[in-house]
C-alpha positions in Angstrom: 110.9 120.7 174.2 110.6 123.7 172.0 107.9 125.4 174.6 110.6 124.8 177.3 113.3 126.8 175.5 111.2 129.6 175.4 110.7 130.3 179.3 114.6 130.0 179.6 115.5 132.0 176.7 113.7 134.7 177.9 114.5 134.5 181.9 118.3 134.4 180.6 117.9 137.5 178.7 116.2 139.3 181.6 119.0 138.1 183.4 121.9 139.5 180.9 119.6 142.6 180.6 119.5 143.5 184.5 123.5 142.7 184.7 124.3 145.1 182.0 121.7 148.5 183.7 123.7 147.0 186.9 126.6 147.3 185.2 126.2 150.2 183.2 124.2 151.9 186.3 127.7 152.7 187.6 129.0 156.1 187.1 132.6 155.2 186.8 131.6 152.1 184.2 129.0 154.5 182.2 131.5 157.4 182.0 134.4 155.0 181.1 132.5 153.8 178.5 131.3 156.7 176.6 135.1 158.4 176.9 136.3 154.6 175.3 133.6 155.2 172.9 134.6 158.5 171.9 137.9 157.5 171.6 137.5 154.8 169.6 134.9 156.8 166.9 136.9 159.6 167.4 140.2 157.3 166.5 138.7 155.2 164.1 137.7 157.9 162.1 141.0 160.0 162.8 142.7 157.3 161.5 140.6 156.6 158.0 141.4 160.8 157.7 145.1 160.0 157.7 145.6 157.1 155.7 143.8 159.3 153.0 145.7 162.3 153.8 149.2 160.6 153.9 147.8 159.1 150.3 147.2 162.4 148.7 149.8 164.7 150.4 153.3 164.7 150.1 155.5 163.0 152.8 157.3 166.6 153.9 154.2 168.3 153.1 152.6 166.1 155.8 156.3 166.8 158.2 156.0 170.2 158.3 152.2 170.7 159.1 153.0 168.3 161.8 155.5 170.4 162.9 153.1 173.3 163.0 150.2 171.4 164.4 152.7 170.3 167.6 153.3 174.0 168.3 149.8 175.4 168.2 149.2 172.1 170.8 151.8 173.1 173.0 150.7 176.6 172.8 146.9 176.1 173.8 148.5 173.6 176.3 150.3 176.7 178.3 146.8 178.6 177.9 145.0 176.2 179.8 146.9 177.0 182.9 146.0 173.9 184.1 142.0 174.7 184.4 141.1 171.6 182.6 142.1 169.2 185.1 141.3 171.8 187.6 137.8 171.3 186.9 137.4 167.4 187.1 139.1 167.7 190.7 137.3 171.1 191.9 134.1 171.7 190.2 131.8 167.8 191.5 132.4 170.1 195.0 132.0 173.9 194.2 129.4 176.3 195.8 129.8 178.3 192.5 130.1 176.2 189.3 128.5 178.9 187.0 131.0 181.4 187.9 134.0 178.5 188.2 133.3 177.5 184.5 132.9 181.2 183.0 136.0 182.3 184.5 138.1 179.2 183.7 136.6 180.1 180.1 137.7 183.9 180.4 141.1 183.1 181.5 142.0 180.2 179.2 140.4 182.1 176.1 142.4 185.6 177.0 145.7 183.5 177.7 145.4 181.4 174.5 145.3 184.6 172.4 148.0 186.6 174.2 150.2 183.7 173.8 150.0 183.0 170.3 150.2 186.8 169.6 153.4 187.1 171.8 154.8 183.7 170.6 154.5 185.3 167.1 157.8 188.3 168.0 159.9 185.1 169.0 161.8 184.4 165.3 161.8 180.3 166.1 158.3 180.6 166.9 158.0 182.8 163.0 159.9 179.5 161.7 157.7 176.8 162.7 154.6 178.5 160.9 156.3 180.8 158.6 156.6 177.4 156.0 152.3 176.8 156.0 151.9 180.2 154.6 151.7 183.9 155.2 150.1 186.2 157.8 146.8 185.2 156.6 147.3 181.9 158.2 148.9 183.4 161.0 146.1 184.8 161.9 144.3 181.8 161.3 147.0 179.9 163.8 145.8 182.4 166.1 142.3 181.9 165.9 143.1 178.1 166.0 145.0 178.0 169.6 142.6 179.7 170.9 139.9 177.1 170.1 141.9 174.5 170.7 142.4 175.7 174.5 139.0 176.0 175.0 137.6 172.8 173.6 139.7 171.1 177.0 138.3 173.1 179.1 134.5 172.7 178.5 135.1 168.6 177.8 136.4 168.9 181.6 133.2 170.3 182.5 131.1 167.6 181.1 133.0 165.0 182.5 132.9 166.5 186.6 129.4 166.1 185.9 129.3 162.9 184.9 128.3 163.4 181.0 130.7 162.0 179.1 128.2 161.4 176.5 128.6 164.8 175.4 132.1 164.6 175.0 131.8 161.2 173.0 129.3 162.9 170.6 130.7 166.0 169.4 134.3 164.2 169.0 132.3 162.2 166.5 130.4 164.5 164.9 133.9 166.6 164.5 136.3 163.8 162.8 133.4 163.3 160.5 133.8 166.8 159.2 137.3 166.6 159.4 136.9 163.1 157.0 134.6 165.1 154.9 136.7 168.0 154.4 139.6 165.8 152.9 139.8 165.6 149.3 138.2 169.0 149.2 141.2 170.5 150.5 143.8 168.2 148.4 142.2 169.2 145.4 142.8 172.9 145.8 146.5 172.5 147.2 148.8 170.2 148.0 150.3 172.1 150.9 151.1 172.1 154.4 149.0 174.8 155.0 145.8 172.4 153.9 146.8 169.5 155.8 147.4 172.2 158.8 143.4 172.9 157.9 142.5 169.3 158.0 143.3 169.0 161.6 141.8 172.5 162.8 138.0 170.9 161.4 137.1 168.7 164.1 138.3 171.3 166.8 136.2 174.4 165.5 133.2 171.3 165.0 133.6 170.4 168.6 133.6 173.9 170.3 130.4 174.8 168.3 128.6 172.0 169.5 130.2 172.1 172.7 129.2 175.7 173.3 126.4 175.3 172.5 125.3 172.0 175.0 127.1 174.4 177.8 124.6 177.2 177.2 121.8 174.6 177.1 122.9 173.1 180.3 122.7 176.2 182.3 126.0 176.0 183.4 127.7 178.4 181.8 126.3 181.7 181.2 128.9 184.0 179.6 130.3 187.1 181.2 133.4 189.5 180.7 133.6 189.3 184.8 136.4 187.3 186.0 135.1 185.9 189.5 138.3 186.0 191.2 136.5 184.5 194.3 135.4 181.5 192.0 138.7 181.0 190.9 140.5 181.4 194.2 139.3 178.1 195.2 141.2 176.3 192.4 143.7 178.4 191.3 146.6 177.0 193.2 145.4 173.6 192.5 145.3 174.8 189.1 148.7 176.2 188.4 150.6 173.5 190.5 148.9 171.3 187.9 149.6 173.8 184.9 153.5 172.8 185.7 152.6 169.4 185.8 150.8 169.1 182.4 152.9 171.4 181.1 156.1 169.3 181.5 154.8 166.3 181.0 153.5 166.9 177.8 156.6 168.3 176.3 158.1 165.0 175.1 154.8 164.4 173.4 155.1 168.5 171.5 158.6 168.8 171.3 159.6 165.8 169.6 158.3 166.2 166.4 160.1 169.6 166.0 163.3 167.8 167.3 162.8 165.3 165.0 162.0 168.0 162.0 165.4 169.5 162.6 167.5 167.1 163.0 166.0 163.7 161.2 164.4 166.0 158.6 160.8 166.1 157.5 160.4 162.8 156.4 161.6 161.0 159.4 159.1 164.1 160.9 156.6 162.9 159.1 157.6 158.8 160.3 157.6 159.7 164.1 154.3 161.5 164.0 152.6 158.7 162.1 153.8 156.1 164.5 152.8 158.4 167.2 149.6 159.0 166.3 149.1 155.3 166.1 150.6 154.6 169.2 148.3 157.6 170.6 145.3 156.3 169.7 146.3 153.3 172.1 147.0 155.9 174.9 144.0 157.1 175.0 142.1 154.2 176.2 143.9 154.0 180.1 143.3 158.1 179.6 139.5 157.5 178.8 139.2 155.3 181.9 141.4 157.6 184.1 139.4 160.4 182.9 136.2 159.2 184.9 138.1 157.6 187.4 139.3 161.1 188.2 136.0 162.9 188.2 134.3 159.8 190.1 137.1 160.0 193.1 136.7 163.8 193.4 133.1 163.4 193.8 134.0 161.8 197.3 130.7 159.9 197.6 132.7 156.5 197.0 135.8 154.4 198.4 138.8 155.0 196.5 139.9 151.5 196.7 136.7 150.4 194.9 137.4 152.6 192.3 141.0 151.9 191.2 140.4 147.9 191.6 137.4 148.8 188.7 139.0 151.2 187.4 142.4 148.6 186.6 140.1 146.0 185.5 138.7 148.2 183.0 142.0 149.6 181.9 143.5 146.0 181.3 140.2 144.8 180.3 140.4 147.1 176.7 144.5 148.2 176.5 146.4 144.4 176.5 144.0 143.4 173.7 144.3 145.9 171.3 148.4 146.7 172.2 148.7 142.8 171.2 146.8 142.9 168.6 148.8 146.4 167.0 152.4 144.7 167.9 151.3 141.9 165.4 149.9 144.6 162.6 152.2 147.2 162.7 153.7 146.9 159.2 150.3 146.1 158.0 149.1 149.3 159.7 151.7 151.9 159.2 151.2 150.6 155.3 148.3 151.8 154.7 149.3 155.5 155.4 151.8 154.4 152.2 154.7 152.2 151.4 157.3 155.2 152.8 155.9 154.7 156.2 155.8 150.8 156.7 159.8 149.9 156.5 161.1 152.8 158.3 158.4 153.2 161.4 157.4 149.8 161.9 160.3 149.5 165.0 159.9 152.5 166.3 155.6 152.1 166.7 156.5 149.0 168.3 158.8 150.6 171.1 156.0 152.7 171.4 153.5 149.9 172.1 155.5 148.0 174.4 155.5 151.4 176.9 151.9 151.1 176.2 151.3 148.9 179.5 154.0 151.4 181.0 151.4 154.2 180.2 148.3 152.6 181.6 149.9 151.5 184.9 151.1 155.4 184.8 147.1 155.9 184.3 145.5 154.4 187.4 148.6 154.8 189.8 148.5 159.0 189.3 145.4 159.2 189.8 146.1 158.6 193.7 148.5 161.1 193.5 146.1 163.5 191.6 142.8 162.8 194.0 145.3 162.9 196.7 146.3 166.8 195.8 150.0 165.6 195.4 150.8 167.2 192.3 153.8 168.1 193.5 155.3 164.7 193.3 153.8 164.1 189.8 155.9 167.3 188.3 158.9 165.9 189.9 158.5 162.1 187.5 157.5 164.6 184.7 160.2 166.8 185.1 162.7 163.0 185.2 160.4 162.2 182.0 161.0 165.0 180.0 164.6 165.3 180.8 165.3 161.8 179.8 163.1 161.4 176.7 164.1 165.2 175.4 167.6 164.7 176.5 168.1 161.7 174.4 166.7 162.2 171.8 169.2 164.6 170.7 171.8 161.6 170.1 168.6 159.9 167.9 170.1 158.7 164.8 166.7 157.4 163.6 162.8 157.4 164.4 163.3 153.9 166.5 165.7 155.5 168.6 163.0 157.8 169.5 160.6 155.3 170.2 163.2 153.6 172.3 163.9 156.9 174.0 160.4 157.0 174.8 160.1 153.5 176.3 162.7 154.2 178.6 161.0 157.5 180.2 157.7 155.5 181.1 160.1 153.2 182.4 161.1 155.7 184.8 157.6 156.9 185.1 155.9 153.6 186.4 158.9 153.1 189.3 158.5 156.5 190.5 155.0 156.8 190.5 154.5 153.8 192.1 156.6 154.5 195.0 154.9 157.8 195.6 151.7 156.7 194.9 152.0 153.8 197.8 153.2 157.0 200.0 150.4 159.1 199.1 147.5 156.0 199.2 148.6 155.7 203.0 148.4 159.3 204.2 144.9 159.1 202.2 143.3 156.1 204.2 144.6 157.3 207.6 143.0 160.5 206.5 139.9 159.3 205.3 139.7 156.8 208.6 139.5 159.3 210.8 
């Protein structure tokens, strides 16, 4: 019997074996899969960073870097102009990727700087980093928005080609040095402007490495001359999506200053823990969207196919771990300390329930993104923002917050759905003909 078990031991693991190349032989699954990957290293290790840092730093200390760390993001957001999404739509198609790549660099990099210069004369904008230190650091701010624009804009790249891998790697390689860099930098101060630091590592990591693999690639081969031809053929595309990303990711960068001013930095620091739990969740429909994205504007497969694999996917990885976080929130907000558990526990829970809001969001824009309808997605991010922002001023805690929040992804799902269905008929009649 023992001899027989052999031949069908090994015929079933040729069998698993050739399902999985079949399975991983897909673009869209292979891509998906190394942008889940990253985001899980990338979160698992993000996460060990803050349970330390939130250990060794003082709860406002940790408020008012967050603060600051939410208005060099929004910031490099406004630099990008757009570009990085630009790319995954544009660049599977162009005639002229070399040029497309170094000017999207050119532009993004010059913006980034002339923005945090300029932002720098506005006395608010003084405010937010005048408490992490001096103009030593604002110069380092500086320095800092301008990598964090460009490390967007080069991931983009990778992923219109379909090597995600890249992206997955130096992610991982960054949050290491960010984990590393720690209790170096509680022991020589236990200030904002070190916990401001801690998050700059993995970005300054990542561009190095990402530089670098562009340059190897043959890509991107740096230049002061702005192709205006090569960025003709996206730039409308580009800044009708600038708007877009632009509003919809206020809720996300303006809250925690809201928050700051009138909760006060401990309920700062509350909302941006549970956020960056609740994030960490986020990121696995925008993983899958990610390559869903790049694989539809490659226009070498059926749409439909994509979304129905691209839904299983989504479902397939979010439910689980939203379910399993609803369940553990106390016991996971506790181990960033026992100030964090009573008060945010409610609020991350709001913010997991418009999980499954957020990953339908996921796969239903990206019809209206491969579709060129970006249009109708700044007008549900423009309803967002409104009704997220809007409320929150009328927060009396955190959990109203994270209520506010469930309510604009609400919103989100029934408009986007309804223009989505719009936009998914105009494409197939398109298409058919």
């Amino acid at each position: 019997m023992s001899t027989a078990r052999g031949p069908l031991r090994s015929q079933f693991g040729s069998r698993l074996g050739l399902r999985a190349r079949r399975l991983f032989g897909d673009s869209l699954v292979s891509n998906s899969f190394s942008l889940l990957v990253n985001v899980t290293a990338t979160t698992g290790l993000g996460f060990v960073c803050w349970i330390v840092t939130a250990r060794l730093f003082d709860t406002k200390v940790v408020g008012i870097a967050a603060s600051a760390v939410a208005f060099v993001s929004l910031i490099a957001n406004f630099a990008q102009f757009g570009l990085n999404f630009a790319l995954v739509r544009i660049l599977p198609t162009s005639r002229r990727p070399g040029a497309l790549i170094n000017s999207s660099v050119l532009v993004t990099v010059g913006g980034a700087t002339l923005i945090a210069l300029a932002t720098f004369v506005v006395p608010a904008a003084r405010q937010r980093v005048a408490p992490i230190g001096g103009l030593l650091v604002a110069a380092f701010v500086v320095v800092a928005t301008v990598a964090w624009a460009f490390k967007p804009i080069a991931e983009s790249v990778f992923t219109a080609m379909r090597r995600s891998r890249t992206v997955a790697s130096v992610n991982v390689w960054g949050n290491v040095a960010k984990l590393a860099a720690v209790l170096p930098l509680a022991f020589i101060a236990n200030t904002p402007a070190s916990v401001f630091v801690l998050q700059v590592v993995p970005v300054f990591v990542a561009v190095a490495m990402l530089s670098r693999a562009l340059l190897r690639s043959g890509w991107w081969r740096p230049s002061t001359k702005l192709d205006r031809a090569a960025v003709g053929d996206m730039w409308r595309f580009s800044l009708s999506y600038y708007v877009c990303s632009t509003v919809g990711s206020l809720p996300q960068l303006v809250l925690p200053i809201v928050v700051l001013n009138r909760l006060g930095p401990g309920a700062s620091a509350h909302w941006y823990v549970a956020m960056l739990v609740a994030n960490a969740l986020f990121l696995l429909p925008s993983a899958v969207s990610g390559a869903l994205l790049a694989e539809g504007s490659h226009e070498d497969r059926p749409l439909g196919d994509l979304l129905k694999k691209a839904s299983g996917i989504t479902g397939a990885v979010l439910l689980p771990a939203l379910v399993v976080a609803f369940v553990a929130a106390p016991l996971i907000l506790g181990l960033f300390g026992h100030d964090y558990g009573p008060t945010a526990t409610t609020c991350l829970r709001w913010l997991l329930l418009s999980g499954v809001l957020v990953g339908i969001n996921y796969v239903v824009g990206a019809v209206l993104f491969i579709g060129k309808r970006i249009h109708l997605m700044t007008a549900v991010n423009v309803v967002n923002a409104a009704l997220v922002i809007g409320l929150s001023f009328w927060a009396r805690s955190v959990t109203d917050i994270g209520r506010f929040w469930f309510f604009g992804e609400l919103a989100n799902v029934a408009l986007f759905s309804w223009f989505a269905a719009r936009t998914w008929k105009t494409y197939r009649s398109v298409r058919n003909e």
